[in-house]
N, C-alpha and C positions, 0 to 999 in steps of 0.2 A: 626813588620812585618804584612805585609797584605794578604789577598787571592792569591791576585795577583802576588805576589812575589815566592808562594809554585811552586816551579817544575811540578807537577802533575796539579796543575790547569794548568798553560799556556801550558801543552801537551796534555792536555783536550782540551782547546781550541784547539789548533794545530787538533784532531784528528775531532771536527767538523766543523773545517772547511773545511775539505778533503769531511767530508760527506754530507756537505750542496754545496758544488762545483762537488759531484758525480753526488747527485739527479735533480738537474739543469738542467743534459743532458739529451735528447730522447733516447731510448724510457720509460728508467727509472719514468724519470720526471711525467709519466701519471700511471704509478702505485701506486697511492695516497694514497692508506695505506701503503705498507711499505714502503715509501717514509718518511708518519708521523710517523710511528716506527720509523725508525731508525734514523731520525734528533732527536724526543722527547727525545731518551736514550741517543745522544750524548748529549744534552744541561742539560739532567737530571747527566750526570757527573761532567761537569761545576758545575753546581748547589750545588748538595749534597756536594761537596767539599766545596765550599764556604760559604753552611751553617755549615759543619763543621768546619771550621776552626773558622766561629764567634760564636760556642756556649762556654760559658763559662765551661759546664759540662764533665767529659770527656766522659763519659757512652755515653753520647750524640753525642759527638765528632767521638766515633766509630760507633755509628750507622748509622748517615750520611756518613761519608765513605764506613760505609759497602755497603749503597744505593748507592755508587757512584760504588764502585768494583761490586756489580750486574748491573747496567747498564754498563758498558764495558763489563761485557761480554754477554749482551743481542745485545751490536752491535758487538763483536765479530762472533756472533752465526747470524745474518742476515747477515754478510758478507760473508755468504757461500748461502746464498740465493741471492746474485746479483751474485755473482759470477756462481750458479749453472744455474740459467737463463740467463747468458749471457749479463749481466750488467754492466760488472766490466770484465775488462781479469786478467789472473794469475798474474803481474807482479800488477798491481794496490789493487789485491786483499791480496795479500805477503804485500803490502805497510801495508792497515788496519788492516789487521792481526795483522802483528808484531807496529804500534801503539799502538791499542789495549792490547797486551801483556805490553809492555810498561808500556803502562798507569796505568795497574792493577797493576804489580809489585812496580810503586810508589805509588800507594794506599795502599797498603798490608804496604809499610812500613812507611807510614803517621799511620797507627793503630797501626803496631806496637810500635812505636815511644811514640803513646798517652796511652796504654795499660801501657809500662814501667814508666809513670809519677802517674799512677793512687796509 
């Protein structure tokens, strides 16, 4: 099995590409820092996962995860800031929300999964 096959990565994916198809629009788009927050924490969840999934160790295995569960919920936690300015309306903002929720909860059980191997 590959990265790319784990559940949690391809809803990783899934969750940024909601957020790189948010910041695209006006007036969002010209808020350029957290624009780079929150695309960097969605790709740093892609990421961490797929470096955990290729490391051999498993100590290793949960820490990357664990970097991936802190970045979901660092875009969970800016998606109250497009939403509080009016960047995002409630119904789109319930969408990233509950991704986010999501995505954590398969991470959480990617560690624990690799925890019970150790």
């Amino acid at each position: 099995m590959k990265f790319e096959d784990l559940v949690a990565w391809r809803e990783a994916r899934e969750l940024t590409l909601v957020i790189y198809g948010l910041t695209r629009r006006e007036p969002l788009c010209r808020d350029f820092n957290l624009v780079g927050q929150i695309r960097s924490a969605s790709v740093s969840i892609m990421n961490n996962l797929a470096e955990g999934w290729e490391s051999l160790h498993p100590a290793e295995k949960i820490s990357f995860y664990n970097y991936a569960r802190r970045s979901c919920g660092e875009v969970r936690s800016m998606s109250y800031v497009l939403l509080d300015n009016k960047y995002i309306g409630e119904t789109e903002w319930q969408d990233v929300y509950d991704h986010c929720v999501k995505v954590g909860k398969l991470i959480s059980g990617l560690i624990r999964s690799t925890q019970k191997r150790e």
